[in-house]
Structure formats: C-alpha cells, structure tokens
N, CA, C and O atoms as CSV, one atom per row, in Angstrom:
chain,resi,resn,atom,element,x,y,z
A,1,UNK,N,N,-6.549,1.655,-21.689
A,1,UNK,CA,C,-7.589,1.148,-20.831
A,1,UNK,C,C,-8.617,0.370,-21.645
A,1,UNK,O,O,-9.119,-0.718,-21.362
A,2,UNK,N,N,-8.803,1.039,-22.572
A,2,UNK,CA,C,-9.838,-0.044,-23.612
A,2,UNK,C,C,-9.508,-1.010,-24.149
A,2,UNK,O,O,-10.219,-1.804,-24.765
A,3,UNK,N,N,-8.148,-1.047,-23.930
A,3,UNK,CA,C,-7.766,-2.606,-24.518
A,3,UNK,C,C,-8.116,-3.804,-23.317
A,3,UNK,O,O,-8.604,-4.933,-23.272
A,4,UNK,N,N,-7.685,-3.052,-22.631
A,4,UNK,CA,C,-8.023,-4.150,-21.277
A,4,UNK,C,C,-9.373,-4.911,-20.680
A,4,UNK,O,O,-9.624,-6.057,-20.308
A,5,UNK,N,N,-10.180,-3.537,-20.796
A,5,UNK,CA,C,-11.405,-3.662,-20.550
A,5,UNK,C,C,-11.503,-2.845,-19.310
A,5,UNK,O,O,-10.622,-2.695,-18.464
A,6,UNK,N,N,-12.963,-2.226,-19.325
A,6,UNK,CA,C,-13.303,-1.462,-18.199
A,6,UNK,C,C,-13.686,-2.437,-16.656
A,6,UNK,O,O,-13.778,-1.931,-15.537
A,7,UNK,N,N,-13.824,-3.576,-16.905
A,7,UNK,CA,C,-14.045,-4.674,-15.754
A,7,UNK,C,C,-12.475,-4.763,-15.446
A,7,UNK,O,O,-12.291,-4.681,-14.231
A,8,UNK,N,N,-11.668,-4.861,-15.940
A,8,UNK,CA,C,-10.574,-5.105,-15.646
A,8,UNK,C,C,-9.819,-4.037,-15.331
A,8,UNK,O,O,-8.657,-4.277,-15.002
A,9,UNK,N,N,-10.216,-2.817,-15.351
A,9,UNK,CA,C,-9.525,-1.613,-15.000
A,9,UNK,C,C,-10.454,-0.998,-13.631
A,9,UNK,O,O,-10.458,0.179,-13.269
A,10,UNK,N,N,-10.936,-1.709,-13.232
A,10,UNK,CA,C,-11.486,-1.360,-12.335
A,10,UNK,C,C,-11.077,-2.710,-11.127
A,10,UNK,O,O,-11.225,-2.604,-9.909
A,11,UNK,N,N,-10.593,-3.823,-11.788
A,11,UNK,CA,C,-10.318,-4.731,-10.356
A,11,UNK,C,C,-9.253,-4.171,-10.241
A,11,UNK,O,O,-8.927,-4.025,-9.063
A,12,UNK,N,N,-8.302,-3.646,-11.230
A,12,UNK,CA,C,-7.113,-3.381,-10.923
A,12,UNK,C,C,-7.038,-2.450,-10.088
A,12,UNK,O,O,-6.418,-2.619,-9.038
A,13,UNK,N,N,-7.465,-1.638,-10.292
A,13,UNK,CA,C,-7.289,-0.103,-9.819
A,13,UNK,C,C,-7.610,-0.082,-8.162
A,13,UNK,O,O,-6.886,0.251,-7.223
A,14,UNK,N,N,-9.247,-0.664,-8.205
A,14,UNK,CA,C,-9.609,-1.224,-6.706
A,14,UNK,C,C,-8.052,-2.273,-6.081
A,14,UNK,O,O,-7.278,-1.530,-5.477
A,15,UNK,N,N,-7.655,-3.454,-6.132
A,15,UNK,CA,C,-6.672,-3.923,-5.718
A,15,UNK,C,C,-5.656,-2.998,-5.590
A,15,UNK,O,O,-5.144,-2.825,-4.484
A,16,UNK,N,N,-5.253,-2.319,-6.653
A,16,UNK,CA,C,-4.051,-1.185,-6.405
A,16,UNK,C,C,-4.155,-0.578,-5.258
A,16,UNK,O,O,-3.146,-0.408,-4.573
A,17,UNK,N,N,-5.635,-0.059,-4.761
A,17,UNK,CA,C,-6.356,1.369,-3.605
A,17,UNK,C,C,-5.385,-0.132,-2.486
A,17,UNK,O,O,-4.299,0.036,-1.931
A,18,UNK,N,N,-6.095,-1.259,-2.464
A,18,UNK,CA,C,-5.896,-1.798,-1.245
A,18,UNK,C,C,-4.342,-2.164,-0.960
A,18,UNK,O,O,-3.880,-2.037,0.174
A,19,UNK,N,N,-3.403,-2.720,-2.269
A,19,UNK,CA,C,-2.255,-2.892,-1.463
A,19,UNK,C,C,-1.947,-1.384,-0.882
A,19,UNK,O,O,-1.375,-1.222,0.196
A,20,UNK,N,N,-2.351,-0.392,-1.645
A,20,UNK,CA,C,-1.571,0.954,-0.853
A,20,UNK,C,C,-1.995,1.037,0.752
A,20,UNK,O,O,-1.149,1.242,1.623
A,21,UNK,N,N,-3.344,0.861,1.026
A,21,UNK,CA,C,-4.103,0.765,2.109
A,21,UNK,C,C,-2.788,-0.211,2.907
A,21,UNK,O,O,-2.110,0.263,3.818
A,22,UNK,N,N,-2.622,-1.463,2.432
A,22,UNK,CA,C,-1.702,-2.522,3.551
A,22,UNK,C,C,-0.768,-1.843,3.200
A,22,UNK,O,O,-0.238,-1.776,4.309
A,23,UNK,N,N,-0.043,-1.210,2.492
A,23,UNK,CA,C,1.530,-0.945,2.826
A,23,UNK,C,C,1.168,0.338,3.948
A,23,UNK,O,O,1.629,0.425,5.087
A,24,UNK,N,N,0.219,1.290,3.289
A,24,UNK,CA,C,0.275,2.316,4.606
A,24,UNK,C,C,0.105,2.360,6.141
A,24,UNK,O,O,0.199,3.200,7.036
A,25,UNK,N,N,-0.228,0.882,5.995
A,25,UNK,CA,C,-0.729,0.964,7.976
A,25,UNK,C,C,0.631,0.059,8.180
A,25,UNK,O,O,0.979,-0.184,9.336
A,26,UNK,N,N,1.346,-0.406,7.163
A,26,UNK,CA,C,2.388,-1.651,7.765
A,26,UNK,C,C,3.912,-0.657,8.478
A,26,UNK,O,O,4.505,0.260,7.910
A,27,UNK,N,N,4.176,-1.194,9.731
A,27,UNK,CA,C,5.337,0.016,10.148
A,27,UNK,C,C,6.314,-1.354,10.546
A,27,UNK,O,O,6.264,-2.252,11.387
A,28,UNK,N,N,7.297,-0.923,9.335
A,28,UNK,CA,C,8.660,-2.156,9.108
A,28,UNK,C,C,9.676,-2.039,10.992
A,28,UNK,O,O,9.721,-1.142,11.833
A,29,UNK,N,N,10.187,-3.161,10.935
A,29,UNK,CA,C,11.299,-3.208,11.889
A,29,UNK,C,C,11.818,-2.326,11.779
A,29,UNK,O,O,11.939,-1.648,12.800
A,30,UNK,N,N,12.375,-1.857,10.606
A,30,UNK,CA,C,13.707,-0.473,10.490
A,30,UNK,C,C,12.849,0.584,11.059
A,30,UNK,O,O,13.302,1.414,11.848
A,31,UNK,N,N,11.159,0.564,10.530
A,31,UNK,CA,C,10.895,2.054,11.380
A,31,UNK,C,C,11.221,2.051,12.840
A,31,UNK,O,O,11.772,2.881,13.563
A,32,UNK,N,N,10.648,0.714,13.077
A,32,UNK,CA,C,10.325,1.013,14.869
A,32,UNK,C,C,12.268,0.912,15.120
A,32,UNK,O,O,12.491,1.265,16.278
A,33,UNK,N,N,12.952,0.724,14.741
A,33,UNK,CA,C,14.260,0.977,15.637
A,33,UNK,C,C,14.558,1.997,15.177
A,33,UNK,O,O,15.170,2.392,16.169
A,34,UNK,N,N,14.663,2.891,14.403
A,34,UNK,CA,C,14.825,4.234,13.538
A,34,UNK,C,C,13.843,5.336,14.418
A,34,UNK,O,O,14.376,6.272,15.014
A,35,UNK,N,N,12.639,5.171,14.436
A,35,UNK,CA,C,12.254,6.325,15.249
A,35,UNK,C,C,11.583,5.869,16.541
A,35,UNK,O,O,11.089,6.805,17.169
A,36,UNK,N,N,11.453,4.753,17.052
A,36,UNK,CA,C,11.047,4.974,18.647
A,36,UNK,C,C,12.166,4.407,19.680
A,36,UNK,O,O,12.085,4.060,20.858
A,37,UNK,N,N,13.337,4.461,18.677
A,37,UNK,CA,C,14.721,4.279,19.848
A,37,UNK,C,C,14.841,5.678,19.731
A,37,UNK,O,O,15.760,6.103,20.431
A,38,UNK,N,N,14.396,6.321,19.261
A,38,UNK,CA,C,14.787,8.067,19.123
A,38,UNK,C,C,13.884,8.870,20.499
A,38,UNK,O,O,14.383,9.697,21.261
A,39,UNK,N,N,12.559,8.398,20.539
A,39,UNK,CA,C,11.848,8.577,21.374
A,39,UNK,C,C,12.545,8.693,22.596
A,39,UNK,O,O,12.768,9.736,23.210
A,40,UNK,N,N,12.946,7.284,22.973
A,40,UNK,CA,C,13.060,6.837,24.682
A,40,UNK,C,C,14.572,7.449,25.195
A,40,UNK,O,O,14.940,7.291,26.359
C-alpha cells in the first residue's frame, strides 16, 4: 500500500465498494429465466 500511495489506495478501494454496489443490484438474463420461470 505504501508503494502506491495512500491517495491512491483509497480511490481504489472506494471504486472497488462501487463496482461491487453495480454488480449487486445488476440481475443478469440467466437470473430472471433461472428463477422467475420457476416462480410462475
């Protein structure tokens, strides 16, 4: 981390929080035919 720099380990880390944030709300094609053809 100190090689990098603490400014830089901190955009990273922040950007890291957010792609996880967009992958967690994103629900792929395969989900929705995988579990809400299961539903109906």
């Amino acid at each position: 981390m100190e090689a990098l720099g603490t400014d830089f380990m901190k955009t990273y880390i922040n950007r890291k929080k957010e792609e996880w944030a967009e992958y967690h709300d994103f629900i792929s094609s395969w989900e929705i035919e995988k579990y809400l053809k299961e539903v109906n």
